[in-house]
C-alpha positions in Angstrom: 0.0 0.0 0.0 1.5 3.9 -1.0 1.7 6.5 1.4 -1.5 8.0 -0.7 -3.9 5.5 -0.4 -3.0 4.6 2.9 -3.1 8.8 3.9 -7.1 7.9 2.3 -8.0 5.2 3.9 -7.1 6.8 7.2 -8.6 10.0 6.8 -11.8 8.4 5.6 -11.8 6.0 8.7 -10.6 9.0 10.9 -14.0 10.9 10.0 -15.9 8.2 10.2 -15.3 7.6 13.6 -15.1 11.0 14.6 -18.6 11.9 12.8 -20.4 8.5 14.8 -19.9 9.9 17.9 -20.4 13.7 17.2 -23.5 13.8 15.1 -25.4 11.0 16.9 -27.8 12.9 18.0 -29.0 14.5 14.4 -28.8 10.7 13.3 -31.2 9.6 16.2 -33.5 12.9 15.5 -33.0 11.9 11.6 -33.9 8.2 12.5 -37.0 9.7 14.5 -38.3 11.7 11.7 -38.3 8.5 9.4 -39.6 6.1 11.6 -42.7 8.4 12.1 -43.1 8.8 8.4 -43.0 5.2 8.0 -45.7 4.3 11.0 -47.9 6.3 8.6 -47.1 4.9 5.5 -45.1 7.9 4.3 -42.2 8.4 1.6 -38.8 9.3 2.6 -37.4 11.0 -0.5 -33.6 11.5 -1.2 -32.6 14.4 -3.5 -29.2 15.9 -4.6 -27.3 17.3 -7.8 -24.0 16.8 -8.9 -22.1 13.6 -7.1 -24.7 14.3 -4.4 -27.6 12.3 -6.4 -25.9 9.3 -6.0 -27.5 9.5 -2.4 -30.4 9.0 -3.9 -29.8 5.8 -6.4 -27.8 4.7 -2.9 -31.3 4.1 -1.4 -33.3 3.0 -4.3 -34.0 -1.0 -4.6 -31.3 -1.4 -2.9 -30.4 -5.2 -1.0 -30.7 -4.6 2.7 -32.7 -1.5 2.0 -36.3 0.5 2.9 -38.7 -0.3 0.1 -40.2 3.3 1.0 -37.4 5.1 0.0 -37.7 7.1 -3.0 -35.0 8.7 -5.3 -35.8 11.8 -7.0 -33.3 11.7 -10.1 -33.6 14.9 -12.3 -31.3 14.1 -15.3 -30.2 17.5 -15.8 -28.9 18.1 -12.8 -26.8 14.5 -12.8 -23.3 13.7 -14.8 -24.3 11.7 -17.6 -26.3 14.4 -19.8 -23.5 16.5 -19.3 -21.3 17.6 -16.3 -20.9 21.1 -17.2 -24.6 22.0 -17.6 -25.7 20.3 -14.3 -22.9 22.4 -12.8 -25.0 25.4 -14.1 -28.3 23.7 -13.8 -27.4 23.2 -10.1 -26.6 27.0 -9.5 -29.9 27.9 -11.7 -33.4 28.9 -9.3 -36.9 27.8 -11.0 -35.7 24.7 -12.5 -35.8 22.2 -9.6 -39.7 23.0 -8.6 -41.6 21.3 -11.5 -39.9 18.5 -11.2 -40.7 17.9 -7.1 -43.7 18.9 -8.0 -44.2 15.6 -10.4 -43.3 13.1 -7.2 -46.2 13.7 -5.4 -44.7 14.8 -1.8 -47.5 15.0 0.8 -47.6 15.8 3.9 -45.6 13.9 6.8 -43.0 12.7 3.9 -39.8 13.1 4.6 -37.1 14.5 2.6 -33.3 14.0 2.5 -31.2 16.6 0.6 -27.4 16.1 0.0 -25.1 19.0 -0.8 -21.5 19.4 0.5 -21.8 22.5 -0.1 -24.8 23.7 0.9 -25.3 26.5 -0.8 -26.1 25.9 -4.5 -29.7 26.5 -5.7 -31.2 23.5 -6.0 -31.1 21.9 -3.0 -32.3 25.0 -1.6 -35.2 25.2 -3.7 -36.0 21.4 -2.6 -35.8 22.3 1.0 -38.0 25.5 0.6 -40.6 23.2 -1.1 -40.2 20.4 1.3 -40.8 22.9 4.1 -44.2 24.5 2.2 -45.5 20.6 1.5 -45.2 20.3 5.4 -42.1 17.1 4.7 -39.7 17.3 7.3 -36.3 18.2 5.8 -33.0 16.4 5.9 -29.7 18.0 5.0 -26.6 15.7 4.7 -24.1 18.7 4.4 -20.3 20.4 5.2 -21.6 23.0 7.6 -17.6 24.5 7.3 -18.2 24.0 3.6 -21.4 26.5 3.2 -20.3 28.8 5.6 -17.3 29.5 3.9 -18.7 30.0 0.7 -22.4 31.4 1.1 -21.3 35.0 0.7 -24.9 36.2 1.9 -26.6 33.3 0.2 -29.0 31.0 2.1 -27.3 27.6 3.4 -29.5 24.6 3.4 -28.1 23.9 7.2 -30.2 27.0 7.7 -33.7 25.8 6.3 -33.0 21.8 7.6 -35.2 20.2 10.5 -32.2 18.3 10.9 -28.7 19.0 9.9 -26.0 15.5 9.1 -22.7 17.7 9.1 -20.5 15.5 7.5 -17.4 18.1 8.6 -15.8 18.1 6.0 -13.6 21.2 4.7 -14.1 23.4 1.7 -13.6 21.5 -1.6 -13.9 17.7 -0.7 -10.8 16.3 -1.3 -9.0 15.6 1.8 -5.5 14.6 0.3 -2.6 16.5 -0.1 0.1 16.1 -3.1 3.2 16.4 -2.0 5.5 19.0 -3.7 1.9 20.9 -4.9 -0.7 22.4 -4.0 -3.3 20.1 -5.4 -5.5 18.1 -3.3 -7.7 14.2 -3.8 -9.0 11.9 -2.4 -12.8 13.1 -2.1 -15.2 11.4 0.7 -18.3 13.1 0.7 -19.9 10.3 -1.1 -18.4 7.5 0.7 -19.6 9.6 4.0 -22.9 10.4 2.6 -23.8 7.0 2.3 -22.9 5.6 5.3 -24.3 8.3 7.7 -27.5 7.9 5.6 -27.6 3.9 5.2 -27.1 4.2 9.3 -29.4 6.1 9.8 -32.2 3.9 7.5 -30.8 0.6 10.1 -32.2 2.1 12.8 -34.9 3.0 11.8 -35.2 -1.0 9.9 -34.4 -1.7 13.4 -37.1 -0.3 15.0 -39.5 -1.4 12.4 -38.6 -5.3 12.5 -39.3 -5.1 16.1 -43.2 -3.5 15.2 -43.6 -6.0 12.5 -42.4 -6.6 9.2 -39.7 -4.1 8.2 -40.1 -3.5 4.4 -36.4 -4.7 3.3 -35.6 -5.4 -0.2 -33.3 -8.6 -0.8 -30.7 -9.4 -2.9 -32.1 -10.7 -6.0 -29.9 -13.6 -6.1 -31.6 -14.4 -2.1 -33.5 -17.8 -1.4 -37.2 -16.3 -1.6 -36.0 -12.5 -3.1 -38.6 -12.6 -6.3 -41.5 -13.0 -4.3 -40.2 -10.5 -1.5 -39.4 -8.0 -4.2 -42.4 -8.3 -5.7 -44.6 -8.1 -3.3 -42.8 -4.4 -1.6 -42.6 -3.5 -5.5 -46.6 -4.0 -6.2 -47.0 -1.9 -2.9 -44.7 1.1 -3.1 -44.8 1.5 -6.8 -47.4 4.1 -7.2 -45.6 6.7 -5.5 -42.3 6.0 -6.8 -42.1 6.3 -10.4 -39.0 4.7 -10.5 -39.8 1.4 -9.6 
């Protein structure tokens, strides 16, 4: 192993162990908010832009996962129809309403919003509208991250119910080159998902011990097909991507 990677896999392991104990209590009030949305057969929706929507596809039909999870994937504001113009579509207001408004969020949803930095104007939109449907909000954010960049703009830590600060610094990439000034090594994804597939175990926890927790299986389970099918026939007609 090269002094990089194992510089990465220490840093990444650092945080991790530093973020379970000091944002446990957001996780148990995040954990909270889901398991009430789930005793009355509410969504929990997961929404970012950027690297931050793969939050979303992190929950959706996923093995081990909450069939009541739903992803909200606008393709514009993704990678793979072009990187630059989600970058733009990201920072642009008015674009990100019409498309929550096609999901169907009701009341006593809730929503998750990832954005390391906080700031841009999607996620803000998606918190403004989550707050006016009367969801409760999410953030998975760098609270260091928007504060040093908002300028005077609104920070999604700001508008949040409940605020997953995933402490990281300005920019992502924890890594320094040696001899430059460049840094890698990013981790807000690999953070992002495992504060957030935490936070959906305890709450599967807490279900399984009420009744039947709805947990997808691997499709290559004893028994998965009829499993599968049976959460897919219930949870499709709110989640259009099932």
């Amino acid at each position: 192993m090269t002094a990089i990677t194992d510089a990465y896999f220490s840093n990444l392991i650092g945080r991790l162990e530093t973020l379970k104990k000091e944002i446990a209590e957001p996780m148990a009030l995040a954990a909270d908010a889901i398991l009430e949305a789930a005793r009355n057969d509410k969504r929990v929706y997961v929404f970012g832009t950027g690297h931050s929507h793969m939050l979303a596809e992190e929950v959706h039909y996923r093995a081990g996962g909450l069939a009541f999870t739903v992803p909200i994937l606008v393709g514009s504001a993704m990678l793979h129809e072009g990187a630059v113009i989600s970058s733009v579509y990201e920072r642009t207001e008015g674009l990100v309403r019409p498309v929550l408004e096609r999901y169907g969020m009701q009341p006593g949803d809730v929503i998750i919003i990832a954005s390391n930095s906080g700031v841009n104007a999607a996620p803000i939109e998606a918190a403004d509208y989550g707050r006016e449907i009367g969801a409760k909000v999410i953030a998975i954010t760098s609270v260091s991250y928007s504060s040093a960049v908002a300028n005077g703009r609104r920070r999604l830590a700001d508008i949040a119910d409940v605020v997953l600060d995933n402490g990281l610094p300005p920019g992502d990439a924890v890594i320094e080159l040696p001899g430059t000034e460049l840094k890698v090594g990013p981790v807000s994804t690999a953070i992002g998902a495992t504060v957030l597939n935490a936070v959906l175990a305890e709450v599967a926890s807490e279900l399984s011990k009420e009744g039947d927790a709805p947990i997808y299986l691997s499709a290559n389970m004893p028994g998965a097909k009829a499993v599968n099918e049976q959460l897919v026939k219930k949870y499709r007609p709110r989640n259009p991507h099932l």
